[in-house]
Residue frames relative to the residue before (quaternion, step in Angstrom):
aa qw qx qy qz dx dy dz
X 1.0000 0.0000 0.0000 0.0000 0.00 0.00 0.00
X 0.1407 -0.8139 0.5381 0.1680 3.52 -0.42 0.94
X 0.7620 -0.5202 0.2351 0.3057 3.56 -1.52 0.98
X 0.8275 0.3528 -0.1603 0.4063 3.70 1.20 -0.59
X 0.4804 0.5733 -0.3745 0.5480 3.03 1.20 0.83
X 0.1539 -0.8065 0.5709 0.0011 3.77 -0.59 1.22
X 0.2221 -0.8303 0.4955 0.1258 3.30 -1.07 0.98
X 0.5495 -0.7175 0.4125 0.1140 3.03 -1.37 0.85
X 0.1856 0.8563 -0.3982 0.2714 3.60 0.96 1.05
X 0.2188 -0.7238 0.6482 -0.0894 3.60 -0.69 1.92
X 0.2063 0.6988 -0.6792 0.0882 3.49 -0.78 1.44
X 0.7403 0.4205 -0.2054 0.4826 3.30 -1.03 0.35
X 0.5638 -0.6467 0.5019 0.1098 3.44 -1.44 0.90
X 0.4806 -0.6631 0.5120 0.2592 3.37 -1.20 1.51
X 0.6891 -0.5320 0.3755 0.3181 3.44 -1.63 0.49
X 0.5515 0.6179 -0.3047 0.4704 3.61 1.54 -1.71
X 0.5534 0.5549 -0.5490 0.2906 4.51 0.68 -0.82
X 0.6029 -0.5056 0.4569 0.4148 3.84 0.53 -0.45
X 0.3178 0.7332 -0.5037 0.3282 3.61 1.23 0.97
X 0.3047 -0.8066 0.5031 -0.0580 3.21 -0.97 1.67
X 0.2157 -0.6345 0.6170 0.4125 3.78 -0.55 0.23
X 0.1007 -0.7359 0.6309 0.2241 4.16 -0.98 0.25
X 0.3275 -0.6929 0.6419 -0.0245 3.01 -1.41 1.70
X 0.0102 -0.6735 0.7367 0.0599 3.66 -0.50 1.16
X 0.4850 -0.5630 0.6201 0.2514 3.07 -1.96 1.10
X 0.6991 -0.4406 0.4414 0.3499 3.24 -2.17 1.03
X 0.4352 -0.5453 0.6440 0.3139 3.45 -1.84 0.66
X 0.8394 0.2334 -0.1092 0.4785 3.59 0.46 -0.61
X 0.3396 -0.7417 0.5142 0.2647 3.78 -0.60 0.99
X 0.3900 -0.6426 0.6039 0.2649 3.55 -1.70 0.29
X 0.2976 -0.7737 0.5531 0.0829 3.17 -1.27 1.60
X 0.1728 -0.6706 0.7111 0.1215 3.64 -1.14 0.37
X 0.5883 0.6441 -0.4292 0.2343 3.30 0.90 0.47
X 0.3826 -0.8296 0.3109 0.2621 3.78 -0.28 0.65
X 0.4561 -0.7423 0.4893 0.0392 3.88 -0.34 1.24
X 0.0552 -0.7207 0.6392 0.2626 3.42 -0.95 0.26
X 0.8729 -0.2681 0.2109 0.3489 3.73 -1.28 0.43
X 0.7236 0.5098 -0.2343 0.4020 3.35 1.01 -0.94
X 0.5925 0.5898 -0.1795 0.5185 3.54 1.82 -1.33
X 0.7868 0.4589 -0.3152 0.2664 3.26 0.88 -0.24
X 0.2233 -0.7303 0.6265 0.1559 3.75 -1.34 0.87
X 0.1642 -0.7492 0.6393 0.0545 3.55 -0.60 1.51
X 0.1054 -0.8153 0.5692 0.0122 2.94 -1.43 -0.29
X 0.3641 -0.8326 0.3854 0.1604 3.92 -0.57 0.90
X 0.0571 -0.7596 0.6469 -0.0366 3.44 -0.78 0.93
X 0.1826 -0.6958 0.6935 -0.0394 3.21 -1.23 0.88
X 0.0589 -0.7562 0.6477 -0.0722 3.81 -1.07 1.74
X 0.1254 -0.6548 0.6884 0.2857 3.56 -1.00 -0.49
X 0.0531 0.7702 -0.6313 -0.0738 3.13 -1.03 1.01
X 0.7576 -0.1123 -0.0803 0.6380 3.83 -1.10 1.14
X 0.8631 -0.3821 0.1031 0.3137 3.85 0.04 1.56
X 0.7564 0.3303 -0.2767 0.4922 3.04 1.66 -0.02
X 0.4876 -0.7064 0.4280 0.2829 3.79 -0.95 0.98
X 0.1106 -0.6677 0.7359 -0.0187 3.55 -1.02 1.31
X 0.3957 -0.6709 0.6108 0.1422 3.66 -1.79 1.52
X 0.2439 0.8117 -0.4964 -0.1879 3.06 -0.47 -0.11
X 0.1535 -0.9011 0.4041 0.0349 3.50 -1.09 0.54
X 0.0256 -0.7948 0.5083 -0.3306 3.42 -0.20 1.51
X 0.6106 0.0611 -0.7465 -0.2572 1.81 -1.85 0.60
X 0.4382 -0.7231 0.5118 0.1522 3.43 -0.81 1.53
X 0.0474 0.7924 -0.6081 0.0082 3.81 -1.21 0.75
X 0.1996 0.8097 -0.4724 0.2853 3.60 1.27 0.88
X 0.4132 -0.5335 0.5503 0.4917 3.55 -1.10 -0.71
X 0.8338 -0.1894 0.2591 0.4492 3.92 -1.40 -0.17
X 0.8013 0.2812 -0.0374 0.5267 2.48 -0.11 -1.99
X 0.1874 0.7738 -0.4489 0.4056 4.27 0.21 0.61
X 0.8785 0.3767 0.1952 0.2197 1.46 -0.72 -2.45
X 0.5770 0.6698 -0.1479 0.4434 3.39 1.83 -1.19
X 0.8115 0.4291 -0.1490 0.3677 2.87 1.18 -1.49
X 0.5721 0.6440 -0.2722 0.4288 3.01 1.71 -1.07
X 0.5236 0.5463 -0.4410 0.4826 3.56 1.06 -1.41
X 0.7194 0.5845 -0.2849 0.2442 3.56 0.38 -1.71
X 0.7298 0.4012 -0.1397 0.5357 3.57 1.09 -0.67
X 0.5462 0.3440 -0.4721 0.6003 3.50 1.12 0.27
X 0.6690 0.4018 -0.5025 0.3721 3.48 0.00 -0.60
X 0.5650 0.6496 -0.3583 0.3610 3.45 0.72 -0.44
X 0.5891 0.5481 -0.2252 0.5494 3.34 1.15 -1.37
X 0.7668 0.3332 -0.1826 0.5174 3.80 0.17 -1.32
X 0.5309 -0.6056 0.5799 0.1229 3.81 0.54 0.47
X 0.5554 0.5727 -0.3054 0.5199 4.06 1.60 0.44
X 0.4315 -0.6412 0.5931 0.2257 2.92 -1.89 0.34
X 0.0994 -0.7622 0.6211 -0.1530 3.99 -0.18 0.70
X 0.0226 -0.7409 0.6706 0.0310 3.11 -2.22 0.92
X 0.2789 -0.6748 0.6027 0.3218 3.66 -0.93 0.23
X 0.1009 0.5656 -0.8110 0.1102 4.02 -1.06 1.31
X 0.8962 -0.0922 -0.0160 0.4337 3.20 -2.01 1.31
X 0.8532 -0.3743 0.2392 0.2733 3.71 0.09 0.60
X 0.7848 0.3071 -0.2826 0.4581 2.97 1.39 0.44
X 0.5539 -0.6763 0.3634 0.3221 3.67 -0.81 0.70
X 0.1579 -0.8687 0.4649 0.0647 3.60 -0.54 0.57
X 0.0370 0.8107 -0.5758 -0.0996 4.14 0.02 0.73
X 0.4113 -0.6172 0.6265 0.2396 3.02 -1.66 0.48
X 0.7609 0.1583 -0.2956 0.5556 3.41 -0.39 2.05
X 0.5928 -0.7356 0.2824 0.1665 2.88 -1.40 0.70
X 0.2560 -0.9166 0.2830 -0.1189 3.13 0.75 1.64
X 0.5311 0.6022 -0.5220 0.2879 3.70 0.68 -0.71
X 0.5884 0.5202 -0.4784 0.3928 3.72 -0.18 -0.54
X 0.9172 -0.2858 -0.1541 0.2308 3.50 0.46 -0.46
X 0.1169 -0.6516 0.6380 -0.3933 2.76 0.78 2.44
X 0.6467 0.6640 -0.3054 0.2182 3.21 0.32 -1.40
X 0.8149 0.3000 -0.0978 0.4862 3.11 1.11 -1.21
X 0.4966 0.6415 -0.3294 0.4830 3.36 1.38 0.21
X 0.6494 0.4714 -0.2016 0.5617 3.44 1.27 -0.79
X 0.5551 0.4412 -0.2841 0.6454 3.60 1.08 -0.84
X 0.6710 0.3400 -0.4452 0.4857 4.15 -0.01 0.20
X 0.5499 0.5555 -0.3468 0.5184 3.95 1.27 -0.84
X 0.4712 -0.6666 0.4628 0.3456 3.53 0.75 -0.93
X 0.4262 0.6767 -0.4847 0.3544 3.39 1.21 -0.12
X 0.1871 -0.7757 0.5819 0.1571 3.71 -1.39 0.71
X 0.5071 -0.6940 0.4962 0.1227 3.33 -1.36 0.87
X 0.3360 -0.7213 0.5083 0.3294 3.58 -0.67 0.35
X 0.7378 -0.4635 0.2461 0.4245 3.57 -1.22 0.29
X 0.7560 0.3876 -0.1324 0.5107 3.41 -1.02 0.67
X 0.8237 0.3172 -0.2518 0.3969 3.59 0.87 -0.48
């Protein structure tokens, strides 16, 4: 096949055949409702972001300002840097061991296993 010659090659299906994008609905709905400490089931996640590992833990159902303060006093406790995005708390490092017990003094409850 020489370099200046271009081929003419039809894969795949036109848009007009009756191709849909399919949107399955969430298994689990988003609440805006607000929880006290006791109602809640958290849970730990562990990411790496640009090489370094961030906990994060969540799901949070507080108001703003809470939520602000609490983040504000744990980070305090753990001697970290931390954010609150879409309801959940986020530390820089790997932290569950003793988050764990910091939340358990706040009252907040954990689901099984976590």
């Amino acid at each position: 096949m020489s370099r200046g010659k271009k081929l003419d090659i039809f894969i795949g299906a036109e848009i007009e055949d009756g191709w849909a994008e399919v949107v399955s609905p969430r298994k689990t709905e988003i609440s805006n409702e607000i929880l006290e400490p006791q109602k809640h089931f958290l849970f730990f996640k562990k990411e790496k972001r640009n090489g370094n590992t961030v906990t994060l833990v969540g799901e949070f159902y507080l108001t703003q300002n809470d939520a602000e303060a609490t983040l504000k006093t744990l980070k305090k406790k753990l001697g970290c840097g931390g954010t609150l995005k879409e309801g959940w708390m986020e530390f820089q490092g790997e932290l569950k061991e003793k988050l764990r017990p910091l939340l358990l003094e706040n009252n907040f409850r954990f689901k099984h296993g976590h």
